[in-house]
Residue, then its C-alpha position, 0 to 999 in steps of 0.5 A: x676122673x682127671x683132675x689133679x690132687x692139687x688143681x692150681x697147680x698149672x695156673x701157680x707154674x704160669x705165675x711168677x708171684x708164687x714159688x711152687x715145689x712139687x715132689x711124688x704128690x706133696x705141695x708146698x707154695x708161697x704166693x707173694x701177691x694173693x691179690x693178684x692170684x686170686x684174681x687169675x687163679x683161685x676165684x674158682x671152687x676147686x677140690x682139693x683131694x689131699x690135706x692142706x694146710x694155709x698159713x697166712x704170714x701177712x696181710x688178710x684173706x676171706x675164702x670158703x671151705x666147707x661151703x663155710x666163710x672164714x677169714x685168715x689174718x696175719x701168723x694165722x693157720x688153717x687146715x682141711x682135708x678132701x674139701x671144696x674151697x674158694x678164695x674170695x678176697x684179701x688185703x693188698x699185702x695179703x702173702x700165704x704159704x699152702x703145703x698139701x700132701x697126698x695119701x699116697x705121698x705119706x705111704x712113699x716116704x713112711x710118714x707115721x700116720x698113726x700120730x699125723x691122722x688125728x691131727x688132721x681128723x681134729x682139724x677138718x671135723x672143726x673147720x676154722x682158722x687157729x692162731x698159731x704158736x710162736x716161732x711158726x713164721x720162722x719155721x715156714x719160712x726157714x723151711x721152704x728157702x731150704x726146699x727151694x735152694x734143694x730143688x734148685x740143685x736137684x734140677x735137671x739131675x739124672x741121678x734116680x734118687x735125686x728128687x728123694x732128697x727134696x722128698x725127706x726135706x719136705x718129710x722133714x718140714x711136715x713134721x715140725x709143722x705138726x709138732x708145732x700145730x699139735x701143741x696150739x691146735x689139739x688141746x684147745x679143740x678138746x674143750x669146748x662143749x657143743x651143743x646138740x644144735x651144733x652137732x646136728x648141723x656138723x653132723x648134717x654137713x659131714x653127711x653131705x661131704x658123703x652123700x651129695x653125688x647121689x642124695x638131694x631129699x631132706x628126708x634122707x639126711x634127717x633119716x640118717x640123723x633119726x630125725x623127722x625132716x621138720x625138725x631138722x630143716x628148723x635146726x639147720x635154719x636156726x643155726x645157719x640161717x639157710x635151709x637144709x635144700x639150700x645146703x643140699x644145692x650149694x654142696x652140688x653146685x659148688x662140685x659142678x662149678x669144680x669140675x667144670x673148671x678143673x677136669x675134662x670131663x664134658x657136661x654130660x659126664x658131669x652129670x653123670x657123675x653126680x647122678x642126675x638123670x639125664x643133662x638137660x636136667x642138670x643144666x635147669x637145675x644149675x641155671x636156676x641157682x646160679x642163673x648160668x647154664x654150665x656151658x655159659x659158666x664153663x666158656x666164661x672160665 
């Protein structure tokens, strides 16, 4: 499939609000007008198949991961891994740094792992904005100048390690960020107590995030759950308010709406890819949430 690990990334090029570092699969952004941006660029689903990392130093913004609505305010963080995501709305003043790695961006630069994957596996098994500890703003900010004075240098270079020194800057940065969130992210997600309403749904969307290419029946999650279908289509409608189809269908469409936007793959592919039997099928199903066939969705984006 080709889609890139990070998928704005042609439109945030294309924009002269937003500074874009980019270096062996490792992101870091800063968007000066979210407004305007979400306008042009991020109002579509996208997934992004790396780690990344929000961090909202003015203003407000509204967006969508995991299919579940969140909001950011000022000196507020947000993290997620291998996710959907939708940027909805925001204030006039709204500015947002994003950094996104790869797997494979870690493995190159020997990132310890060990200690930045439990970090990342607290934050994406509870997906919701953090407040952030003091002395954060600063470090991003003092952080990415740095980067972008290096790029800069480094630009048009012919030396082969050239871009290795903007790799360990950014290495670098990662770090402190981590070591920053640990201390305000990790403890206070150990101690709340859920309750095993809780549980089964975030287990329910776990599952979905494994099985939605190929499983759409309620009874297969519920199965999977030891439940009997019943019981966990009214778990899921008591603690969500939607049911467990609803889930189901916005979990698929919301992978049709990606990868119309953001691959090449045609819509026979698409269906392919996400196991429907044939096309026509796929397109009747899409239309009949969203009210759109996928080739109207597609020449409207």
């Amino acid at each position: 499939m080709n889609q890139d690990f990070f998928p704005y990334r042609n439109a945030m090029l294309d924009n002269s609000d937003i500074d874009y570092i980019e270096c062996r699969g490792a992101v870091f952004v800063r968007i000066r007008d979210v407004r305007k941006s979400i306008a042009k660029a991020l109002k579509y689903p996208a997934r992004i198949e790396s780690f990344v990392m929000l961090y909202c130093s003015r203003g407000r913004l509204s967006f969508s991961a995991k299919l579940q609505e969140l909001e950011m305010t000022e000196n507020t963080f947000f993290g997620v891994a291998h996710s959907l995501m939708q940027f909805k709305d925001c204030s006039d003043d709204c500015e947002l740094y994003a950094l996104s790695f790869s797997q494979e961006f870690g493995t190159q630069m020997n990132i310890d792992l060990r200690h930045i994957f439990p970090l990342i596996s607290v934050i994406d098994n509870s997906p919701k904005v953090h407040s952030t500890p003091k002395g954060l703003q600063v470090a991003i900010e003092r952080g990415f100048n740095r980067m972008l004075e290096s790029s800069a240098e480094m630009k048009g270079t012919q030396v082969p390690y050239a871009d290795l020194a903007v790799a360990h800057l950014f290495t670098s940065i990662l770090y402190s960020f981590c070591t920053l969130l640990a201390v305000d992210v990790e403890k206070p997600l150990s101690i709340p107590v859920k309750n095993r309403t809780t549980e089964y749904f975030e287990r329910l969307l776990r599952l979905l995030g494994e099985h939605y290419k190929t499983e759409r029946s309620v009874e297969f999650y519920a199965d999977k759950m030891s439940l009997t279908p019943k019981h966990l289509s009214r778990v899921v409608r008591s603690h969500s308010g939607r049911s467990v189809h609803q889930w189901i269908d916005a979990f698929v469409v919301q992978e049709i709406k990606n990868l119309l936007k953001h691959s090449n793959l045609s819509i026979q592919q698409i269906s392919y890819e996400l196991h429907f039997s044939n096309p026509s099928f796929m397109g009747q199903y899409f239309k009949r949430i969203t009210g759109k066939t996928p080739g109207e969705y597609r020449r409207e984006i």
